[in-house]
C-alpha positions in Angstrom: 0.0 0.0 0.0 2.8 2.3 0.8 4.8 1.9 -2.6 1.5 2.5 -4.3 1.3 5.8 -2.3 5.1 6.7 -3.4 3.9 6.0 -7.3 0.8 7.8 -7.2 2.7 10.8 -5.5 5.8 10.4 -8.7 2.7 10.7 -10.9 1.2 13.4 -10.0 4.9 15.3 -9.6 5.3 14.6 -13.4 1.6 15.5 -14.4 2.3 18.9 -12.0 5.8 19.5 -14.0 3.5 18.9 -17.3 1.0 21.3 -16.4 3.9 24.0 -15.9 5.2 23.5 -19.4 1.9 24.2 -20.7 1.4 27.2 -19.0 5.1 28.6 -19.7 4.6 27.4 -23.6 1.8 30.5 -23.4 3.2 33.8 -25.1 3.5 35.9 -21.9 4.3 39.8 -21.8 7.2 39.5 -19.4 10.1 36.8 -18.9 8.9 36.5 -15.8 5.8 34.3 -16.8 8.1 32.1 -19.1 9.9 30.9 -16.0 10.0 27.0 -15.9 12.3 26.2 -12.9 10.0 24.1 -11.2 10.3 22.1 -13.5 13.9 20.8 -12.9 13.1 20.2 -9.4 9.6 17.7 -9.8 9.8 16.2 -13.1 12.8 14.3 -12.0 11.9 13.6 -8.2 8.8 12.1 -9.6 10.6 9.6 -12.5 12.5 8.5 -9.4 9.6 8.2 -7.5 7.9 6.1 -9.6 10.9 4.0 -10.7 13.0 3.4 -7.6 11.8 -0.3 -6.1 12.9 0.9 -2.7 10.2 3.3 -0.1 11.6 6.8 0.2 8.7 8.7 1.9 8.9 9.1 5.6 5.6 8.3 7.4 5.1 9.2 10.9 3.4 6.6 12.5 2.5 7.4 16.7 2.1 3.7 17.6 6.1 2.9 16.2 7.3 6.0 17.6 6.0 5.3 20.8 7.4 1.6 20.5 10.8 2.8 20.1 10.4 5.2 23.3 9.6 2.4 25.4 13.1 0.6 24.4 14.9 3.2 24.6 13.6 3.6 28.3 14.0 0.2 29.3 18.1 0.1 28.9 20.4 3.0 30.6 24.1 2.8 29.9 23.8 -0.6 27.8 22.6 -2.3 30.9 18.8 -3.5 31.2 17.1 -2.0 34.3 15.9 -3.7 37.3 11.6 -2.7 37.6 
């Protein structure tokens, strides 16, 4: 479910980057509205995105967090405490 996520999110990063070039292929009046930097920043985090096999997003899950507080509690200075 998560890589599915990842590649729906590298989609819509290259229709996004898509949509820019349509909009900056427009005669404009200044060079200021032919400005296509965006561009070079989500068209190729979204091919990697939807190519890479590995899960790049961070998700912030409460219930793991909170997992990982309770271990680090239950050890102080390598050694496991006494309750």
């Amino acid at each position: 479910m998560k890589m599915r996520k990842q590649k729906w999110i590298g989609l819509s990063l290259i229709g996004i980057s898509a949509a820019l070039l349509l909009m900056v292929s427009e005669p404009g009046s200044a060079p200021e509205d032919c400005d296509a930097t965006a561009v070079l920043l989500t068209f190729p985090l979204g091919v990697y995105m939807t190519v890479i096999q590995n899960y790049i997003l961070f998700d912030s899950d409460p219930t793991e967090e909170h997992k990982s507080n309770n271990l680090k509690g239950a050890f102080q200075n390598g050694k496991k405490k006494n309750p």
